[in-house]
C-alpha positions as CSV (number, residue, x, y, z in Angstrom):
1,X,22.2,88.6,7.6
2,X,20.9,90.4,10.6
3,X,21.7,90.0,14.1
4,X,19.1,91.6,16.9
5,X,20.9,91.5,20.3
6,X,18.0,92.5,23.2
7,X,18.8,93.5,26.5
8,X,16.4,93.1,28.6
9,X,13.8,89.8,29.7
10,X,10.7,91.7,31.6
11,X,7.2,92.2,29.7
12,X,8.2,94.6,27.0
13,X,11.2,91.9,26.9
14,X,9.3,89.3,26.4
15,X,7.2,91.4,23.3
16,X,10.0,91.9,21.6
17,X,11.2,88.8,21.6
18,X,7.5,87.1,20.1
19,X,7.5,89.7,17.6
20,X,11.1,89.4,16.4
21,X,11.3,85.7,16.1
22,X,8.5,85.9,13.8
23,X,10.1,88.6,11.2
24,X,12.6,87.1,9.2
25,X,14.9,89.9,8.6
26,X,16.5,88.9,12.1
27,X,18.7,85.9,10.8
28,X,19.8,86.0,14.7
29,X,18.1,86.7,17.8
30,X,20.3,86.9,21.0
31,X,17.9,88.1,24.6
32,X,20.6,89.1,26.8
33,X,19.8,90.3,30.7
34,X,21.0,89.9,33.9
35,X,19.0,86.7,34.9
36,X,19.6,83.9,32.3
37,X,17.1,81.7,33.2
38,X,14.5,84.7,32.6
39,X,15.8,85.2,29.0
40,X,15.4,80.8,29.0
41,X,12.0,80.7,29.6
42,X,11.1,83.5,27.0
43,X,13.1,81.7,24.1
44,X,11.4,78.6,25.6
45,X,8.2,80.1,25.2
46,X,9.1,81.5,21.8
47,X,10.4,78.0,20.8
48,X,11.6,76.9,16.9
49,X,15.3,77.8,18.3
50,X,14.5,81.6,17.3
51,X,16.0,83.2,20.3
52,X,19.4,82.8,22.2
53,X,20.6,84.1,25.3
54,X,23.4,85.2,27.2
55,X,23.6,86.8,30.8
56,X,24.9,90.3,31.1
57,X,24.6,93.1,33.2
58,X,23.5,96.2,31.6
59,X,25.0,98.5,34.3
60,X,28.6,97.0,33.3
61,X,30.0,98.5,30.1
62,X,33.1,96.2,29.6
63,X,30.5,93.2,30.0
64,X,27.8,94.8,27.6
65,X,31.4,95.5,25.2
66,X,32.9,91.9,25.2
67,X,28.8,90.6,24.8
68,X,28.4,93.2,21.5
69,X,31.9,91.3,20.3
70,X,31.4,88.2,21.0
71,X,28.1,88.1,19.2
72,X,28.4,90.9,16.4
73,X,25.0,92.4,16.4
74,X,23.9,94.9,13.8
75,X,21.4,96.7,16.3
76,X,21.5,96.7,20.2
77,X,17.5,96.7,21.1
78,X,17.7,98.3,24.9
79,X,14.1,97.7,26.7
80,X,16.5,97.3,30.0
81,X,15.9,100.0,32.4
82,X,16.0,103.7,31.8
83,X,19.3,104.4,33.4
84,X,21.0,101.9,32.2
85,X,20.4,103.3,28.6
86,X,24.0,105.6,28.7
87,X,26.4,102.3,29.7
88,X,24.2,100.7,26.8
89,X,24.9,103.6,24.5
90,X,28.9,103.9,25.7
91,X,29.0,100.1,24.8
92,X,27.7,100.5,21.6
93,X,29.9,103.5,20.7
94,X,33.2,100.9,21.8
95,X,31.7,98.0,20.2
96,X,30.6,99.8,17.1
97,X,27.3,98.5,17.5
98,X,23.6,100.5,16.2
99,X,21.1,101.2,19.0
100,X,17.4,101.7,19.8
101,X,15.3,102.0,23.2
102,X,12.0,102.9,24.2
103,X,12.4,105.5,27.2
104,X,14.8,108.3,27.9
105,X,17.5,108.3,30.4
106,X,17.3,109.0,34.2
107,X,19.6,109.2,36.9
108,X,19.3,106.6,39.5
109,X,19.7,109.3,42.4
110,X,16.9,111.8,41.1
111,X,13.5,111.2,39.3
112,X,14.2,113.6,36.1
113,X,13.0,112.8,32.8
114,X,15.5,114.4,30.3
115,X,16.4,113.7,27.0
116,X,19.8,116.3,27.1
117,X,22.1,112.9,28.2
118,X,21.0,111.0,25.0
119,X,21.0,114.5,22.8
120,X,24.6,114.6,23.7
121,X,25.7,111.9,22.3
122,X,24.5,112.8,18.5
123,X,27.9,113.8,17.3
124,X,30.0,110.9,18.8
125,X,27.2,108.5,17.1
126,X,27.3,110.4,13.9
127,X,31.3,110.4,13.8
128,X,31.1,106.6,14.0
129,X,28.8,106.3,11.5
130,X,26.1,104.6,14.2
131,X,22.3,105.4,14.4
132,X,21.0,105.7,17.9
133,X,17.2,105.8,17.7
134,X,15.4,107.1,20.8
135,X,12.1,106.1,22.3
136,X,10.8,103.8,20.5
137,X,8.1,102.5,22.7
138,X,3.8,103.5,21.9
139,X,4.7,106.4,24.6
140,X,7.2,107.4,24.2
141,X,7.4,106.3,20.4
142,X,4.1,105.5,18.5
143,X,2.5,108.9,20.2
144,X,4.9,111.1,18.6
145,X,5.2,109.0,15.3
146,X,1.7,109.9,14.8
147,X,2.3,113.4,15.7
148,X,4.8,113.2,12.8
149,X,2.4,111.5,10.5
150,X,-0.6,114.0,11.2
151,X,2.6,116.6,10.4
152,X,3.3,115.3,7.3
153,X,-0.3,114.3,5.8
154,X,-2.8,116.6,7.7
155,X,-1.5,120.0,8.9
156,X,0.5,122.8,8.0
157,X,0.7,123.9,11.6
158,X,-0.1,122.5,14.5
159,X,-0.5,124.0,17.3
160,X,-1.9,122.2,20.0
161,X,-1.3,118.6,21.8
162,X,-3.1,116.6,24.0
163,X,-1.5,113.2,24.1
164,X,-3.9,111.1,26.0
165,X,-3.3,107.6,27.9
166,X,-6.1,105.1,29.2
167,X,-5.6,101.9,30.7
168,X,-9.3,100.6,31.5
169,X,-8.1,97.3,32.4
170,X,-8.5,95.0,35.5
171,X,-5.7,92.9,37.3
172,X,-7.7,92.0,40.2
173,X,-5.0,93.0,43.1
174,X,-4.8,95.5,45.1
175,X,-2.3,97.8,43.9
176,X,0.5,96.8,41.2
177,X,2.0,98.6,38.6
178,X,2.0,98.2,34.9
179,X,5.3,98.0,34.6
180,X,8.5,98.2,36.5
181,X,7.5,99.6,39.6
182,X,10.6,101.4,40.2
183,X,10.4,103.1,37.4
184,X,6.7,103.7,37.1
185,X,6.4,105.0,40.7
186,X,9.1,107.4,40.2
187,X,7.1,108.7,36.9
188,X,3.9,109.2,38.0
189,X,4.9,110.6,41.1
190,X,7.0,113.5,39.5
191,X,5.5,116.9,39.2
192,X,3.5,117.6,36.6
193,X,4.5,119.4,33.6
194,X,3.6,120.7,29.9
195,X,4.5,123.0,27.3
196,X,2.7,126.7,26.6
197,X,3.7,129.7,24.6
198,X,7.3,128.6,24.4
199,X,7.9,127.7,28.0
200,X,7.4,124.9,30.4
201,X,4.9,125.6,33.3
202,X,5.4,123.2,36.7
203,X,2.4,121.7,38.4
204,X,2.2,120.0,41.6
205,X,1.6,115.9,40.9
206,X,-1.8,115.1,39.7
207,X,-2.9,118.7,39.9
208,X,-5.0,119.4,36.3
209,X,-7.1,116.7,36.0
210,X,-10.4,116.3,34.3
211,X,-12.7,113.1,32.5
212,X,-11.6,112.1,29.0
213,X,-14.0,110.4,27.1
214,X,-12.0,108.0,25.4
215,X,-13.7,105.2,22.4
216,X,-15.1,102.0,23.5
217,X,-14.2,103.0,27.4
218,X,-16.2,106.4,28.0
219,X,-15.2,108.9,30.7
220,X,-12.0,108.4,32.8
221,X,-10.7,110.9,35.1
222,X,-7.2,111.8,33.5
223,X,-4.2,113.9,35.0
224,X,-1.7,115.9,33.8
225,X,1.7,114.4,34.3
226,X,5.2,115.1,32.3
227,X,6.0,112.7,29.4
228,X,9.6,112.8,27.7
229,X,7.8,112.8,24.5
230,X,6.9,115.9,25.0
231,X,10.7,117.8,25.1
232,X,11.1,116.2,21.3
233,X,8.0,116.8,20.1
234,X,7.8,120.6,21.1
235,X,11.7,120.8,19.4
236,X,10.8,119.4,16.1
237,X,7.7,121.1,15.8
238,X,8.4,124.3,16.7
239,X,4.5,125.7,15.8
240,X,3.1,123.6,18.6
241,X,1.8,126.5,21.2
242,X,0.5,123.8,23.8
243,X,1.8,120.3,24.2
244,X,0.2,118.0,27.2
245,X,0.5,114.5,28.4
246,X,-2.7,112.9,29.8
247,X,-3.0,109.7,32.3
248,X,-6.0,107.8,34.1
249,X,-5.7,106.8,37.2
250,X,-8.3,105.1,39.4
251,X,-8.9,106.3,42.9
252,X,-7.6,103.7,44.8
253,X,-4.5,103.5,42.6
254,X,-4.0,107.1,44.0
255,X,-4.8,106.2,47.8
256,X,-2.4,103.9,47.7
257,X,-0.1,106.0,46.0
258,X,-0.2,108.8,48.6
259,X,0.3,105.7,51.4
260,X,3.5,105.0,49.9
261,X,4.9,108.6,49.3
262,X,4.1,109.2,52.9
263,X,5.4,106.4,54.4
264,X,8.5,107.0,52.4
265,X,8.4,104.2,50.7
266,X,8.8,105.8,47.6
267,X,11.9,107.4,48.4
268,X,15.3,106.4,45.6
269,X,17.6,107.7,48.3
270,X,19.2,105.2,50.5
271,X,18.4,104.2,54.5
272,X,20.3,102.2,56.4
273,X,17.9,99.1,58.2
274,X,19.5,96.8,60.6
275,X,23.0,97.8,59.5
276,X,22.2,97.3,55.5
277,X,21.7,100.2,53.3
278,X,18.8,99.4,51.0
279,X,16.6,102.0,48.5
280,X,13.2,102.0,49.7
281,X,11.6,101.8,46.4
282,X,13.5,99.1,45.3
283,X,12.4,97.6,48.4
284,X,9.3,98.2,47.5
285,X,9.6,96.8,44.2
286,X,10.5,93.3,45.4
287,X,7.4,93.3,47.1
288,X,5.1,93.9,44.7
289,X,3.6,92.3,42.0
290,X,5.7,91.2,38.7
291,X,4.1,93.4,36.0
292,X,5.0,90.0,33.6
293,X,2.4,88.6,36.3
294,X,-0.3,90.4,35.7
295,X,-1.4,89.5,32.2
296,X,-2.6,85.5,33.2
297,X,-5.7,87.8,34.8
298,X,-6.0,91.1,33.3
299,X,-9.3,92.5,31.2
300,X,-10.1,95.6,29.1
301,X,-8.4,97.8,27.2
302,X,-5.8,100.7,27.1
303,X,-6.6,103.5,24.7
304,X,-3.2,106.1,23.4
305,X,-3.7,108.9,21.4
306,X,-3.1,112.2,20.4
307,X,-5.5,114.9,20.0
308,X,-4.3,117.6,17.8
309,X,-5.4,121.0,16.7
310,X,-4.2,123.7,14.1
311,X,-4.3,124.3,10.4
312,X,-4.6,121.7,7.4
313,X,-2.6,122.3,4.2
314,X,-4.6,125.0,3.1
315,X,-4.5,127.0,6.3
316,X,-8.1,126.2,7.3
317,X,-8.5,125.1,11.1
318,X,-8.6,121.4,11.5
319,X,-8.6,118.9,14.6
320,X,-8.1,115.6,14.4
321,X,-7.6,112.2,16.8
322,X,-5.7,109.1,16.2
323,X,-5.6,106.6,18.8
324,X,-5.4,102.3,19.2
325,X,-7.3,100.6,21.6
326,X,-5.7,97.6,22.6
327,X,-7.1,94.3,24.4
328,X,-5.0,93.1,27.7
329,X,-6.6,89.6,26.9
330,X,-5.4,89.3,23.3
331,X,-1.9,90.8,23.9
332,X,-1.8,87.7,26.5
333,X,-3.0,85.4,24.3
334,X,-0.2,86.2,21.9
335,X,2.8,86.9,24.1
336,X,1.7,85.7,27.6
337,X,1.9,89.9,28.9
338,X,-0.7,92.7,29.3
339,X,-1.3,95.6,26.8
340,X,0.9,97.9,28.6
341,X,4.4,95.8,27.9
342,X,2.5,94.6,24.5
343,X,2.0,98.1,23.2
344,X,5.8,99.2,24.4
345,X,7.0,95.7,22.9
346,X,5.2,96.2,19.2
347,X,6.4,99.2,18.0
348,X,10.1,98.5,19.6
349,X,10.4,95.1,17.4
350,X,8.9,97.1,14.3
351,X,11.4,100.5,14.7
352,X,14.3,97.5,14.9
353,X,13.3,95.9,11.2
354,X,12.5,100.0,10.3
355,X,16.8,99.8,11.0
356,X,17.2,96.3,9.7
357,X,15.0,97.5,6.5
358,X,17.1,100.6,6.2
359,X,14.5,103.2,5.9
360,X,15.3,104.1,9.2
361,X,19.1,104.8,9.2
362,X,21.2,107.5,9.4
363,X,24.7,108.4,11.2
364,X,23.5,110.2,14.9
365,X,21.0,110.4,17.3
366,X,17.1,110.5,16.5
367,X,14.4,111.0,17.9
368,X,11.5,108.5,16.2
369,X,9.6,111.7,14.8
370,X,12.9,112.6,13.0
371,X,12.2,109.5,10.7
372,X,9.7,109.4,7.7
373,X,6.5,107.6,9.4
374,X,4.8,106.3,6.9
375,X,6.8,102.6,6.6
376,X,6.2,102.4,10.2
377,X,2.2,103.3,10.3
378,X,2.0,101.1,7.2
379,X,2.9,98.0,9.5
380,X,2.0,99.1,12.6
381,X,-1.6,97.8,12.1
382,X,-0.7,94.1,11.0
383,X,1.6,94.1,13.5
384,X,-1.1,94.1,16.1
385,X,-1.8,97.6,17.3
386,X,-3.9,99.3,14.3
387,X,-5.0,103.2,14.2
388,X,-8.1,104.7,14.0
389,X,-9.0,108.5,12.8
390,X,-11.2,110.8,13.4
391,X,-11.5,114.5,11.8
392,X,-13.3,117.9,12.6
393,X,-14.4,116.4,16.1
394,X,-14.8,118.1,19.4
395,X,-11.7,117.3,21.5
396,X,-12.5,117.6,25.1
397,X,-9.2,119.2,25.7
């Protein structure tokens, strides 16, 4: 007996819920979010009875506490929103409940990308005798699993990173985001930056950018912009001397983007409008496209990797690229969402039977590079998102 409580009903929601209901370690499946009637139509979609649900609010730890009761879950899957992931943890200290998510905490009232929030809660989570696994999405999550995999296979040291992230695919509207817009606004918008010679240097948004070549796609203009991946990644392997995050972004993606940062309507702090105070962004969210929308119409392919150099086990130099490419059409065609909540949903629903399987458990709080890789990269492929490697190549970067 295994019980799998998700909180959460958006695309990577909806991901998770496909690929859970069709592993049979989770006797019981409850999809829990504020909206019931979203969570309805997933199981509905999902169908065979696989998936309850229950309405809570994520925000609320006494509601998240009685939920995690009432229902006795062995692992609390969070793909709810990033700052909701500390009321999720507190509830599943009180309730005595395990826990993984696939992005690190932020503060609603400041765009900061920190994993020091989560990091403090290791000893409380070890003294309970609870795991707490941390970003277990492709990026964060399978990027610095197969950082840890070319760790423990490839290289003796490495010592640089070039985590790289494509999406080539077409939507058709003007401007949407991927996912939450909220959320990715507030990322991308952040100032850039990356790791070198043992410190962190600050760019201005967007300002290192250069074309990627990436396979199947070709060149893409990519940017440097901060990934919380990258603060783990640098701490667990301390022989990394550069460590960068790279994104595409079209140039109308970017006009617009300016538009909105001018007009202040990406602004998280609140205005007051006809006697209402409302968040402009969030504003801005509800008029938008869904992300969950966005698959019905959407072509191409994303491409994650991570570009690596440094020294193989016997010291000689060595670089080396491991990457998926992944198909917006078949993710819909499987899950009814795009490749961006499909490659985020995948690998949470596998690092949840990882837990359920035991091979990744033990009392604290983790980071996914922390955990032995190979189980996970072992199913990652026939789970839908397989790898593909490439030694002794030029890099680009």
């Amino acid at each position: 007996m295994f019980k799998l409580l998700i909180i959460g009903a958006g695309g990577v929601g909806t991901v998770v819920a496909h690929k859970a209901a069709k592993n049979p370690i989770f006797t019981d499946i409850l999809l829990a979010t504020r909206t019931k009637s979203k969570a309805d139509e997933i199981a509905k979609a999902v169908g065979g009875g696989r998936i309850k649900t229950a309405r809570v609010d994520a925000d609320n730890v006494p509601e998240l506490v009685a939920l995690m009761r009432e229902f006795k879950p062995d692992l609390a899957l969070n793909v709810a929103l990033p700052y909701q992931d500390l009321p999720i943890m507190d509830a599943c200290l009180e309730a005595g409940v395990n826990y993984l998510d696939t992005a690190n905490y932020e503060p609603k009232d400041e765009a900061k990308f920190e994993y020091k929030w989560q990091w403090a809660y290791k000893d409380r989570f070890e003294k309970a005798g609870l795991t707490a696994i941390l970003g277990c999405g492709f990026d964060p999550g399978v990027s610095a699993i197969y950082v840890a995999y070319a760790a423990k296979h490839y290289f003796s040291e490495i010592h640089y990173l070039d985590i790289v992230d494509c999406n080539a695919g077409n939507h058709g509207m003007a401007f949407a985001t991927n996912f939450n817009p909220e959320i990715n606004i507030r990322e991308v918008t952040q100032k850039g930056r990356y790791w070198e010679n043992g410190k962190w240097v600050e760019t201005e948004p967007h300002e290192i950018h250069q074309p990627i070549t990436y396979p199947e796609i070709g060149p893409k203009e990519s940017y440097v912009i901060y990934h919380e991946e990258l603060e783990s990644l640098v701490k667990n392997f301390p022989t990394i001397k550069r460590a960068r995050f790279w994104m595409t972004f079209g140039q109308e993606y970017l006009t617009h983007l300016r538009v909105i940062q001018n007009i202040g309507m990406a602004r998280i702090d609140p205005v007051m409008y006809n006697g209402v105070e409302i968040v402009p962004i969030q504003f801005l969210k509800a008029v938008l496209p869904d992300p969950k929308s966005l698959g019905e119409n959407y072509t191409g392919l994303t491409s994650i990797g991570c570009r690596i150099k440094g020294l193989d086990k016997e010291g000689k130099p060595l670089t080396y690229y491991i990457y998926n490419n992944c198909d917006h059409e078949k993710a819909y065609e499987e899950t009814g969402t795009q490749a961006v909540s499909y490659t985020t949903g995948v690998p949470a629903a596998l690092g949840a039977a990882m837990f359920a399987e035991g091979v990744w458990k033990k009392p604290g709080v983790w980071n996914v590079e922390e955990f032995d890789p190979d189980p996970f990269m072992a199913q990652i492929g026939p789970q839908g998102l397989p790898f593909h490697e490439e030694f002794n190549i030029d890099l680009e970067v």
